[in-house]
N, C-alpha and C positions, 0 to 999 in steps of 0.2 A: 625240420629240426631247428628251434630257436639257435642264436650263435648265441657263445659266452661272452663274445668281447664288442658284442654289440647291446645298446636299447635305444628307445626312441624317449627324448627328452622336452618337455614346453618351457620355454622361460616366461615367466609371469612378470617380470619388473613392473609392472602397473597395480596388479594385486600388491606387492611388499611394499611399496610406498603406501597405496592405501591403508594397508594394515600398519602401518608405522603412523601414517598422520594419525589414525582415529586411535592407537596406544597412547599417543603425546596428549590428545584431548582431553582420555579419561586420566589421567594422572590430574586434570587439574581439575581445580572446584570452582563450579560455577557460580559469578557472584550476579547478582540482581542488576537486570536492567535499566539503570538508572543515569540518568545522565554525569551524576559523582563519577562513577564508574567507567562509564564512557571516554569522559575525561583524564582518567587518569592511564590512560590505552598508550603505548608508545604510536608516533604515527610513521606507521609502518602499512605496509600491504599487508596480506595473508587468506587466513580463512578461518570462519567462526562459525557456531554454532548457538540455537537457540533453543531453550530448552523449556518448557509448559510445567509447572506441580514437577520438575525433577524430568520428565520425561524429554530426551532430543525429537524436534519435530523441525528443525530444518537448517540447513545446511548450506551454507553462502560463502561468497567469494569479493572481497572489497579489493579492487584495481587501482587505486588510490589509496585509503588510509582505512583502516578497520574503525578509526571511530566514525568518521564518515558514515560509511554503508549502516553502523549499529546505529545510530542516531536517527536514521533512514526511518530504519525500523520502529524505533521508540517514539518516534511519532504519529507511526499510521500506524501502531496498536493501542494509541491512546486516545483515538477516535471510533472506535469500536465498539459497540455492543457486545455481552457476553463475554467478555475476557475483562481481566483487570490486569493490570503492568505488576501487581504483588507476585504474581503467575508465573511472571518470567523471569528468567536469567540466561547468562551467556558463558562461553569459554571464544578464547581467540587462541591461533596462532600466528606470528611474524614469518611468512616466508619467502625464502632469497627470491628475488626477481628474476632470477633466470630459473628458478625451477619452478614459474607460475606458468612457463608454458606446457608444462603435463597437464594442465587442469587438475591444481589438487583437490578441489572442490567437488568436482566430477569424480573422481578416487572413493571420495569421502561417502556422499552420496548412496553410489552404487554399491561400498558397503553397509551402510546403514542399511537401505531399502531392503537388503538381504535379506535381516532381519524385524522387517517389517516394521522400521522407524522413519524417522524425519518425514513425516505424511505431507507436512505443507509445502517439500518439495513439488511436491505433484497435484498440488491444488490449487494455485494460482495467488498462491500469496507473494511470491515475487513479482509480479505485474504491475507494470506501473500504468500508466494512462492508455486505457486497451486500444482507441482511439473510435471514433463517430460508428466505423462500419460493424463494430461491437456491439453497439448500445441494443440492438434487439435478438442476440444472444442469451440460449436459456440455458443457464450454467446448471450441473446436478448439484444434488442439496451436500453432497460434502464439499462442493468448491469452499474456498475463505471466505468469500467473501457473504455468499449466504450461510454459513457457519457464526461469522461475526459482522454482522452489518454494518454500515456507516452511521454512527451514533447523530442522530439528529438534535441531542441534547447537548453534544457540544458547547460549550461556550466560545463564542469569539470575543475576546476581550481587546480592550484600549482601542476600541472603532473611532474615526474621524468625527467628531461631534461637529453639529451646525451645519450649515449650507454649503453642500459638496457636489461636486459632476456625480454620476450615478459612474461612471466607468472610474473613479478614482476609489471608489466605496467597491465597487467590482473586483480589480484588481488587491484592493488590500486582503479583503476574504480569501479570496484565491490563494493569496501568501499562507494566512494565517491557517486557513481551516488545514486536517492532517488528511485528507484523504481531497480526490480529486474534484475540480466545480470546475465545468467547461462551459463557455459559452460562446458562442456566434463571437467568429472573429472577421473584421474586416481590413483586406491588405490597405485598403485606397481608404475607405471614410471609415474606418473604427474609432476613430477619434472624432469626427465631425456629428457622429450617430448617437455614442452615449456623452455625447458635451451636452447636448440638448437636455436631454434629460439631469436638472439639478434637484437633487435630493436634502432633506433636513433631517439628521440625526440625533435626538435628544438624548440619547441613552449611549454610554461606551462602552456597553455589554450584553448580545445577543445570545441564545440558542442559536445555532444553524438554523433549527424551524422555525424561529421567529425571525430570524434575517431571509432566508428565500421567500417567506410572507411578505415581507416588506418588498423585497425588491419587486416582486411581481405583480406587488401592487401599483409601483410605479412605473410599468412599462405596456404597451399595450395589448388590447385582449389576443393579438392572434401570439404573441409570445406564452411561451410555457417552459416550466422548471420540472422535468421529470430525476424522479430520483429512485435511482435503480439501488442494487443489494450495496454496491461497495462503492457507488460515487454518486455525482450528480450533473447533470448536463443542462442547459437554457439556450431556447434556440425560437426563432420566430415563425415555428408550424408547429403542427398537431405533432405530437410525440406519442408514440405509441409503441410497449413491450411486452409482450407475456412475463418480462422478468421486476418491471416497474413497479413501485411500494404505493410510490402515490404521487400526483401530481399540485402541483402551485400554479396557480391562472387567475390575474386579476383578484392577488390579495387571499383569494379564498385558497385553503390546503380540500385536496380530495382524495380519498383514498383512490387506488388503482380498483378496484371492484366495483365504486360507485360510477367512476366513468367509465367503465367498461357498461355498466349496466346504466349509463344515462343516453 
């Protein structure tokens, strides 16, 4: 026989936060992507959201300042194939520092996902430099970055003109291009290795695929630049991925299908 002056109770405080932070989201309206925008972000911590044609697709957490972490973003989406930055927008919120230890992010997330949103939580679009023991990992075709590939048509603008170290032209790319170029680092001679190698610049404005042509053309045959869905690596052996687009060796571009089948 049930008692009257008894029930059994769950306290949820982790759901009511969630549902408070994502009520505070849609109250606002999300403005465009844009570095304006970004700019004008109080710099504060919090958590923000990123939104595709109106739709939320992913859900972050900046531990330093929200323009920071959005800025993050607006550059490695504007190296991308298949998206355009007109696409996106944002909403933020400021939140206290001691209430970042709930993970409001994680709050946020797990109700979204609910209902079947923020997808690129769970795609690998937060992934920053996966590191070397990645590179022959065969992502499925909804990951990001085979979704939106690393745009080879990039431009790298105001390159070093005239006669340069090849590692001083190395490192500026690195800065400049929006998505990741890894190459063969050395603790003891990396500086003694690409000093040799002095490169001439005539032009202050590349593609990416015409700048890995170049480089590759000045380094020698057993180096190669393989360029996977969402970055690119350069390393002095035979590179080899099932997830690889196409490889730079000695100046010439190959597709991955042709060295596979040469």
């Amino acid at each position: 026989m049930p008692l009257d002056n008894h029930a059994e109770f769950k306290l949820s405080i982790t759901k009511a936060l969630g549902d408070q932070l994502a009520a505070a989201l849609e109250e606002l309206t999300p403005a465009p992507l844009t570095e304006e925008n970004i700019n004008s972000l109080p710099r504060h911590k919090g958590v923000y959201q990123l939104y595709r044609h109106g739709e939320p697709v992913y859900i972050g957490k900046a531990d330093v300042t929200l323009g920071q972490r959005l800025r993050r973003h607006l550059n490695k989406l504007s190296g991308r194939e298949n998206i355009h930055l007109e696409w996106m927008s944002f909403t933020a919120l400021s939140v206290d520092e001691d209430f970042a230890a709930v993970a409001p992010e994680k709050l946020l997330i797990d109700k979204f996902q609910e209902a079947d949103q923020a997808p690129w939580n769970e795609n690998g679009f937060g992934i920053n430099d996966p590191g070397a023991e990645r590179d022959t990992t065969v992502f499925g075709d909804d990951h990001f970055d085979q979704l939106y590939p690393a745009n080879l048509e990039w431009v790298i603008r105001d390159l070093p003109q005239g006669l340069r170290t090849l590692r001083s032209v190395l490192k500026f790319a690195k800065t400049a291009l929006p998505y990741t170029f890894r190459y063969a680092y050395y603790r003891t001679s990396r500086e003694k290795f690409y000093e040799q190698f002095l490169v001439t610049l005539d032009q202050s404005e590349m593609t990416a695929r015409e700048f890995f042509r170049f480089v590759s053309s000045q380094l020698p045959d057993d180096w190669q630049i393989m360029v996977l869905p969402g970055y690119v690596v350069m390393y002095p052996k035979v590179l080899n991925s099932q997830s690889a687009r196409m490889h730079f060796i000695s100046g010439r571009e190959i597709s991955a299908d042709s060295k596979d089948n040469a």
